[in-house]
C-alpha positions as CSV (number, residue, x, y, z in Angstrom):
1,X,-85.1,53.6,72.5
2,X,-85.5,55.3,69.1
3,X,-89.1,57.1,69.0
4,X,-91.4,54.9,67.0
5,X,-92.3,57.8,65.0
6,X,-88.9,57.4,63.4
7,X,-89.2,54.1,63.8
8,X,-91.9,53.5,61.5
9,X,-91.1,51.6,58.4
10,X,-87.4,50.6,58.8
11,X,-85.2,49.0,61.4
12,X,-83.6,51.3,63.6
13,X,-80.2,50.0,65.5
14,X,-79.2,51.3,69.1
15,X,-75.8,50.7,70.1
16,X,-76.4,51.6,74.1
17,X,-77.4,48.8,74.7
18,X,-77.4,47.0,71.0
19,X,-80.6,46.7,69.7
20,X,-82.9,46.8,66.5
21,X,-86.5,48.2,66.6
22,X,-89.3,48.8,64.3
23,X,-92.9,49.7,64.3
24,X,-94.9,47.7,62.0
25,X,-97.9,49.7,60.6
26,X,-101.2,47.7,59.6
27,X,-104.2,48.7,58.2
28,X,-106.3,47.2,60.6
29,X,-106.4,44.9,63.8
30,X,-106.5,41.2,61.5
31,X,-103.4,42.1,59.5
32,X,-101.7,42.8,63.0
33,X,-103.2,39.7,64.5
34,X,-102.1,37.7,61.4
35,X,-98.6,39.6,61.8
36,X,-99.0,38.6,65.4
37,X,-99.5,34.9,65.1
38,X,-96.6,34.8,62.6
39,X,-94.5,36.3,64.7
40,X,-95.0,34.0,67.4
41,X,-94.8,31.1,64.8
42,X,-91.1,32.0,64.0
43,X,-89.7,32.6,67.3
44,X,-91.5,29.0,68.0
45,X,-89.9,27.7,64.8
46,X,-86.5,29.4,65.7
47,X,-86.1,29.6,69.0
48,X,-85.7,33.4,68.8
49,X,-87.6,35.7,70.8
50,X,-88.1,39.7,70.7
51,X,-87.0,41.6,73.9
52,X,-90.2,43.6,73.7
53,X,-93.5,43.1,71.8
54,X,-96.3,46.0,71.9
55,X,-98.9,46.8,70.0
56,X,-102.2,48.2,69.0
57,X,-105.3,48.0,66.7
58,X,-102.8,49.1,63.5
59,X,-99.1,48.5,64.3
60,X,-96.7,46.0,66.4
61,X,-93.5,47.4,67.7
62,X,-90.9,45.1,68.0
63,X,-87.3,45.2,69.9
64,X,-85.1,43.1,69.3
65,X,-81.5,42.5,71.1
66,X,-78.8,39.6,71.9
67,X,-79.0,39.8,75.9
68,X,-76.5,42.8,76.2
69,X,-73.8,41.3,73.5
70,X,-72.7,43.3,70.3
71,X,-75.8,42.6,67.1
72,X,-75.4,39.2,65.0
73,X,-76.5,37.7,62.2
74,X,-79.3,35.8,64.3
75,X,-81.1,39.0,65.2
76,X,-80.9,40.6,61.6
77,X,-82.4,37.6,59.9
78,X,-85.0,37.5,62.7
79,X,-85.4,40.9,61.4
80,X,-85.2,40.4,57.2
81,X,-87.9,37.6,58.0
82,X,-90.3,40.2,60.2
83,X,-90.3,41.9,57.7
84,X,-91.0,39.1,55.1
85,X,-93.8,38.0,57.6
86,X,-95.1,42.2,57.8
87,X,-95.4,42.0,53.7
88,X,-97.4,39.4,53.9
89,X,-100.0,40.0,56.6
90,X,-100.9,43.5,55.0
């Protein structure tokens, strides 16, 4: 997995096994609850859940993937609106 460091601020794409990940930065814990709660809103709303969620006080790391198949257009609009929902919560 790419180092969040790297991470930070844009998606990053792994093709071993295909995957997009991003650290979300906040400036404190309730704009990364409110990104939080959002989050979980959309993958209720559209049935699409991250692989891996982690986070802390002032960011969220997200991983997203399509169960071991090649990167569609269902994970990178998960993705476009994360980072619509990210925009809005800081």
């Amino acid at each position: 997995m790419p180092d969040a460091s790297q991470a930070s601020g844009a998606w990053q794409e792994q093709a071993k096994p295909p995957l997009l990940f991003r650290r979300f930065e906040f400036a404190d814990y309730s704009h990364t609850r409110a990104f939080l709660d959002a989050l979980g809103e959309l993958s209720e709303r559209t049935g699409f859940y991250p692989r891996n969620v982690s986070f802390a006080s002032g960011h969220v790391n997200v991983t997203l993937d399509a169960d071991g198949e090649p990167l569609g257009e269902r994970e990178r609009d998960f993705a476009r609106q994360l980072d619509a929902l990210a925009r809005q919560a800081d």
